[in-house]
Short mmCIF file of the C-alpha atoms (twelve columns), coordinates in Angstrom:
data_MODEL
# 
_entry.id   MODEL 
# 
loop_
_atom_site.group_PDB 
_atom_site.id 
_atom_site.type_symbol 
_atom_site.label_atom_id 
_atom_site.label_alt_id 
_atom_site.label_comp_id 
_atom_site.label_asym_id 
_atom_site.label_seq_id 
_atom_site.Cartn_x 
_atom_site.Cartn_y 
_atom_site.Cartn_z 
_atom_site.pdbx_PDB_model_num 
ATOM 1   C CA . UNK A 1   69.478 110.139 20.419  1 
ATOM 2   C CA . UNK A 2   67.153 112.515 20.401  1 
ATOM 3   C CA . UNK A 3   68.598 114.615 17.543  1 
ATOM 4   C CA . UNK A 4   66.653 117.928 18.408  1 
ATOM 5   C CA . UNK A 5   66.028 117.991 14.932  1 
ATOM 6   C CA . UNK A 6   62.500 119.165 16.753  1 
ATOM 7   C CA . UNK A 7   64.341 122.433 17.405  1 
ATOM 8   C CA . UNK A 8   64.241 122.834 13.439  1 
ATOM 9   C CA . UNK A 9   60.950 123.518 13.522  1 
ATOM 10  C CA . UNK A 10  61.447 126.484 14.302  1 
ATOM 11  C CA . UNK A 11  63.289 126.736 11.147  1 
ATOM 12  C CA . UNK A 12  59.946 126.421 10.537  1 
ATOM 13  C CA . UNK A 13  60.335 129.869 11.913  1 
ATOM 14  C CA . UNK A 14  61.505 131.909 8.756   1 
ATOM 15  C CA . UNK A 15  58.863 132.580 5.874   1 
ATOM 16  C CA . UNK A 16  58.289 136.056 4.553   1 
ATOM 17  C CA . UNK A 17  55.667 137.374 2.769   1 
ATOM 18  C CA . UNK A 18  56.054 140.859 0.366   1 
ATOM 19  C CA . UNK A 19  54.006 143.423 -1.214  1 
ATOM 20  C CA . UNK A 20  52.814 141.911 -4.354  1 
ATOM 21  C CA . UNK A 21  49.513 141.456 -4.743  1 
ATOM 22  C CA . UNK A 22  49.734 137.737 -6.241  1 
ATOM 23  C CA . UNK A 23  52.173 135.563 -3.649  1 
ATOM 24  C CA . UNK A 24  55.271 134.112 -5.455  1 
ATOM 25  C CA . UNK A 25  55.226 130.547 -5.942  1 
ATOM 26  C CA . UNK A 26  57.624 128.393 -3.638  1 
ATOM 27  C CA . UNK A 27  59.999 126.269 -5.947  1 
ATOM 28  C CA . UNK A 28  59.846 123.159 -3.482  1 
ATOM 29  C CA . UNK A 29  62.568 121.551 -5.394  1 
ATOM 30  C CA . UNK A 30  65.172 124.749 -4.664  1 
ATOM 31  C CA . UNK A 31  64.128 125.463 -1.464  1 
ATOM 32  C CA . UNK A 32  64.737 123.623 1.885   1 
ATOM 33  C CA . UNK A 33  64.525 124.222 5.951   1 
ATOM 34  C CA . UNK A 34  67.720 122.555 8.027   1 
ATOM 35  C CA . UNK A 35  68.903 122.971 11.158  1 
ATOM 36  C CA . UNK A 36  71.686 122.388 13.819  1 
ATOM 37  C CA . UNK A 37  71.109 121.017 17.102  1 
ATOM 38  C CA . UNK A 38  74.197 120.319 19.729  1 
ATOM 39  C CA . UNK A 39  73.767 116.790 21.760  1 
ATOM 40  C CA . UNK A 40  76.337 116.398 24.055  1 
ATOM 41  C CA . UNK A 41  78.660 119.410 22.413  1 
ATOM 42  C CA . UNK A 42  78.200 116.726 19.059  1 
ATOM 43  C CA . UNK A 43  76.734 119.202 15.916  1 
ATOM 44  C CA . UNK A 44  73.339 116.979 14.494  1 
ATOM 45  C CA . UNK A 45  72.037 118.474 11.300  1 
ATOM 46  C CA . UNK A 46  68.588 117.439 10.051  1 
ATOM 47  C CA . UNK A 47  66.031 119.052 7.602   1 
ATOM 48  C CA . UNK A 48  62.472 119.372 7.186   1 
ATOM 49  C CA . UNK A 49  61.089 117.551 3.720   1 
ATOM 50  C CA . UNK A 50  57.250 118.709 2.991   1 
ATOM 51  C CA . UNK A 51  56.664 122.743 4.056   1 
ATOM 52  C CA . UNK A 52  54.420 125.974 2.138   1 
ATOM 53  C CA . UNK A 53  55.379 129.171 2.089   1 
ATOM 54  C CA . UNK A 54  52.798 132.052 0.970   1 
ATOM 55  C CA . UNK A 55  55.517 135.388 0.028   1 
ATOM 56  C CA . UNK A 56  54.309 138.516 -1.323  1 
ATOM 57  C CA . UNK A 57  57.201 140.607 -1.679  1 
ATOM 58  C CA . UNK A 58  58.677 143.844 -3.212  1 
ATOM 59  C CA . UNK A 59  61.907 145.127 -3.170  1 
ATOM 60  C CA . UNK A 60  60.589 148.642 -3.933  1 
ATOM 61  C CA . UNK A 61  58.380 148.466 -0.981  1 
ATOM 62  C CA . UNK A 62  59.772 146.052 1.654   1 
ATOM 63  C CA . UNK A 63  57.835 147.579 4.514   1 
ATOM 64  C CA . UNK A 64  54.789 146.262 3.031   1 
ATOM 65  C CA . UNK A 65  56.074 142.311 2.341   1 
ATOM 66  C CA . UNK A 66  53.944 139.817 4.506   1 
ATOM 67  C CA . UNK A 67  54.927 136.017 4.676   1 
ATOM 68  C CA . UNK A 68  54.136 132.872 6.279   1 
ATOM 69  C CA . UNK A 69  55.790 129.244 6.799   1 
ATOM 70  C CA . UNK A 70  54.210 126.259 7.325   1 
ATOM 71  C CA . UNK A 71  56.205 123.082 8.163   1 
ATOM 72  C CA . UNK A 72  54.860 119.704 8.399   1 
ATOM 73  C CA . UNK A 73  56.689 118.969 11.649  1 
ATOM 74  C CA . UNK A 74  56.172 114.897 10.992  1 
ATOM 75  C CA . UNK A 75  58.580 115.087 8.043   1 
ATOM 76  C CA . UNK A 76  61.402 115.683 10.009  1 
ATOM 77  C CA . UNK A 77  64.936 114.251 9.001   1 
ATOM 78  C CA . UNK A 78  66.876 113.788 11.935  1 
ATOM 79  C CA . UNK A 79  69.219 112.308 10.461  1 
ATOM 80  C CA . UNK A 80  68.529 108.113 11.039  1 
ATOM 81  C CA . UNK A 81  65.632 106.720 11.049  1 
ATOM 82  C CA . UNK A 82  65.798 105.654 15.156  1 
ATOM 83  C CA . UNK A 83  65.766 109.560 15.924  1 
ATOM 84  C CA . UNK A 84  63.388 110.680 13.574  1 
ATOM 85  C CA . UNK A 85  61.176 108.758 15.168  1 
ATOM 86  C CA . UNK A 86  62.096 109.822 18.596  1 
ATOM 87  C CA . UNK A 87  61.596 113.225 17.774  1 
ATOM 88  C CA . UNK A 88  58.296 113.331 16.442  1 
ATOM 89  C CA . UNK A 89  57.068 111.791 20.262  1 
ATOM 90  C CA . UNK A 90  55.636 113.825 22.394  1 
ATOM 91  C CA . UNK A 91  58.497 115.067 24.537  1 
ATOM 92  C CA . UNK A 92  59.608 116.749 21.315  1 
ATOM 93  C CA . UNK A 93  57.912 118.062 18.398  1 
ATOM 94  C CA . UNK A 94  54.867 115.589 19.754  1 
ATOM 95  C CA . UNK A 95  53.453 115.489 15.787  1 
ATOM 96  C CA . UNK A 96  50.066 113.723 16.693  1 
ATOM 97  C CA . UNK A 97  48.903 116.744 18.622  1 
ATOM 98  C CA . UNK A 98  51.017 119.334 16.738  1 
ATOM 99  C CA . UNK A 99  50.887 118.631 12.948  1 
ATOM 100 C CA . UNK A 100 52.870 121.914 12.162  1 
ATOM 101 C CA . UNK A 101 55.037 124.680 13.143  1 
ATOM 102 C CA . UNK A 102 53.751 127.763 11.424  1 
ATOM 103 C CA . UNK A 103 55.760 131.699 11.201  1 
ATOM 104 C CA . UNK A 104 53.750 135.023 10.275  1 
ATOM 105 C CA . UNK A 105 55.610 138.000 9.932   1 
ATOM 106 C CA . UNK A 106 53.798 141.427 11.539  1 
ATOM 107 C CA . UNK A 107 56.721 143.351 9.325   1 
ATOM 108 C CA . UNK A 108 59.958 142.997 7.573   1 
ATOM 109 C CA . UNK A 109 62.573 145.995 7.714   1 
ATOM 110 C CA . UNK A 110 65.390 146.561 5.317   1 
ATOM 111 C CA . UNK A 111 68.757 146.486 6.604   1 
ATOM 112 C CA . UNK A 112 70.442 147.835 3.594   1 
ATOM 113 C CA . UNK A 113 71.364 146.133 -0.217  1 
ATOM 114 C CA . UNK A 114 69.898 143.315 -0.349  1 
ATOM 115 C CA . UNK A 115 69.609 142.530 3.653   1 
ATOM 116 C CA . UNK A 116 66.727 142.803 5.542   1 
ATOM 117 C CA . UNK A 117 64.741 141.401 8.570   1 
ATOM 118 C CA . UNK A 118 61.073 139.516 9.312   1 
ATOM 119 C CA . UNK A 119 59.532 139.805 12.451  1 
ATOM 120 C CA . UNK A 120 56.673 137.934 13.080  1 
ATOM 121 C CA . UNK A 121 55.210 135.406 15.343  1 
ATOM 122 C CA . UNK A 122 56.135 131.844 15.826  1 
ATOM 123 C CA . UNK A 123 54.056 128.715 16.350  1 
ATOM 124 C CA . UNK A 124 55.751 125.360 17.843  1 
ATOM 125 C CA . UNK A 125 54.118 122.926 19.771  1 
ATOM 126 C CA . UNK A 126 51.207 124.891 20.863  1 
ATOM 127 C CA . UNK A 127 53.426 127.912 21.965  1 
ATOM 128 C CA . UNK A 128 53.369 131.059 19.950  1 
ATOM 129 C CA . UNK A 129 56.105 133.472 20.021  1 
ATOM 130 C CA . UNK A 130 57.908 136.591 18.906  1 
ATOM 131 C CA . UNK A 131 60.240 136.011 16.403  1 
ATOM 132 C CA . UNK A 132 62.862 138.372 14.356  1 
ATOM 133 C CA . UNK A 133 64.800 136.634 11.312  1 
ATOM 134 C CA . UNK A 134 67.842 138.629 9.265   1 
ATOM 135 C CA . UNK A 135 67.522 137.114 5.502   1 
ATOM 136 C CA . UNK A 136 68.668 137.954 2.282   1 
ATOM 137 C CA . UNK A 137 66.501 138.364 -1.069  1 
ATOM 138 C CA . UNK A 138 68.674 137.454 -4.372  1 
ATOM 139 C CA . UNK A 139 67.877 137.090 -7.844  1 
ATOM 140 C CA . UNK A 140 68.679 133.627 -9.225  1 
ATOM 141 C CA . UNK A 141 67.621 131.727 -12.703 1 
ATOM 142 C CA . UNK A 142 64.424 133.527 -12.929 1 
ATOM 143 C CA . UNK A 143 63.351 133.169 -8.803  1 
ATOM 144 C CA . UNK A 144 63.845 135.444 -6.058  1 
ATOM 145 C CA . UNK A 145 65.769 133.391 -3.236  1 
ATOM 146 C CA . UNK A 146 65.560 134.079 0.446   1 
ATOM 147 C CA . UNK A 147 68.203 132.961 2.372   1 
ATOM 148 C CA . UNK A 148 68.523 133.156 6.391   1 
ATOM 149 C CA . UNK A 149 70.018 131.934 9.269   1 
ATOM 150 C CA . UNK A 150 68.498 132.613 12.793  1 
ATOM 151 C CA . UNK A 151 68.537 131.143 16.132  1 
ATOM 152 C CA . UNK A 152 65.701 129.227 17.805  1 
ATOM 153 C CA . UNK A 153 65.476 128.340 22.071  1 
ATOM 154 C CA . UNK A 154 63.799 124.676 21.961  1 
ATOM 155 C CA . UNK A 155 63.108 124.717 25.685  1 
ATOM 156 C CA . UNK A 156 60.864 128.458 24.975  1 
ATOM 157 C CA . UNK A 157 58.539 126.180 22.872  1 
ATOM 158 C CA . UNK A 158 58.695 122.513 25.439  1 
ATOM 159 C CA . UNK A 159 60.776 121.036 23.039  1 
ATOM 160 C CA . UNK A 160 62.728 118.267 24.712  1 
ATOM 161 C CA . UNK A 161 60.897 117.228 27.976  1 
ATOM 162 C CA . UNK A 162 61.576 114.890 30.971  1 
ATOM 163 C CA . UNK A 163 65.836 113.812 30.453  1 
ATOM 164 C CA . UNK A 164 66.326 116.074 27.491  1 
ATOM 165 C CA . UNK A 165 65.252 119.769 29.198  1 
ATOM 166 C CA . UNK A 166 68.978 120.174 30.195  1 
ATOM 167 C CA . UNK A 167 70.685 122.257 28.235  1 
ATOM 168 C CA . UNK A 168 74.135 120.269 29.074  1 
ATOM 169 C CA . UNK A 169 72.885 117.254 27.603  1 
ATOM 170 C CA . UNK A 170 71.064 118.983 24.487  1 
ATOM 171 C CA . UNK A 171 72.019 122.271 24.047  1 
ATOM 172 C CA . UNK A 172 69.132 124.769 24.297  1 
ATOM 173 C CA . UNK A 173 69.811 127.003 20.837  1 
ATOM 174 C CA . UNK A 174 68.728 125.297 17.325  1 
ATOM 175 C CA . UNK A 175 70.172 126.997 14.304  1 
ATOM 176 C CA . UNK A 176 67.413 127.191 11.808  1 
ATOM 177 C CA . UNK A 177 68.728 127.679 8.049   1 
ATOM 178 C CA . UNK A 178 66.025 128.032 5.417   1 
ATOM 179 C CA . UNK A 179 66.518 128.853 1.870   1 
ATOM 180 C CA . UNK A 180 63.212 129.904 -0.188  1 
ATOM 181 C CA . UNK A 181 63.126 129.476 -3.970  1 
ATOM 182 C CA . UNK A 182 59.787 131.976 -5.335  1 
ATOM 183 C CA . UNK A 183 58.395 133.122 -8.346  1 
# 
């Protein structure tokens, strides 16, 4: 039913921004937000199709990257057409009150080669919170590509009210991929 996809937006939850002066351009075409919900111990993938992502980054000077997601929460694939519509209603992503989930990072650490970590805060539903994302920054056909995989708590942000707020029905933890083409 209800295909959490909603919890995605949290996927919404991973943009980084680096130390360049001029942000790197997102490459919409390589880059993508998914995620994986659990409804009734049943995996449900989904995506996210229109997000921007402003990245300044420097692999010389990590400390000083600075990033930012924004994900248009309405374009939500859960995938069929009967649950993304249920999911952009209000006991879920509620889309005509919340347009977007948004991420700013505060700082991003390196972890060692080419590993690091964003921590910033996220915005769901109204409901801003701390957030800490391990990615990965790689070279590929002329882009830099961040690549990350973190875990998001839908019920922290009142995703999935009324029926859906137990966790034994839809499991509270949302797997947010997101993969970020820049120039």
């Amino acid at each position: 039913m209800t295909r959490l996809c909603l919890m995605l937006a949290a996927a919404l939850s991973v943009g980084f921004t680096a130390a360049n002066a001029n942000p790197l351009t997102l490459d919409p075409a390589r880059s993508q937000v998914t995620f994986v919900s659990r409804q009734m111990n049943v995996p449900v993938e989904g995506r996210f199709q229109r997000f921007s992502a402003q990245i300044h980054f420097d692999a010389k000077k990590p400390e000083a990257a600075r990033a930012s997601l924004d994900i248009d929460t309405a374009s939500i694939d859960a995938g069929s057409p009967e649950a993304s519509a249920e999911v952009i209603r209000k006991p879920w992503l509620h889309t005509a009150q919340f347009p977007k989930a948004s991420f700013v990072s505060s700082a991003v650490r390196p972890l060692g080669g080419d590993r690091y970590e964003v921590i910033g805060q996220m915005n769901i539903k109204g409901k801003t919170l701390p957030l800490t994302a391990p990615f990965t920054v790689k070279s590929q056909g002329g882009a830099l590509v961040f690549e990350g995989v973190l875990v998001l708590k839908r019920l922290d942000f009142g995703i999935g009210d009324g029926p859906w707020n137990d966790p034994d029905t839809v499991a509270n933890e949302v797997q947010i991929r997101f993969r970020l083409a820049a120039k």
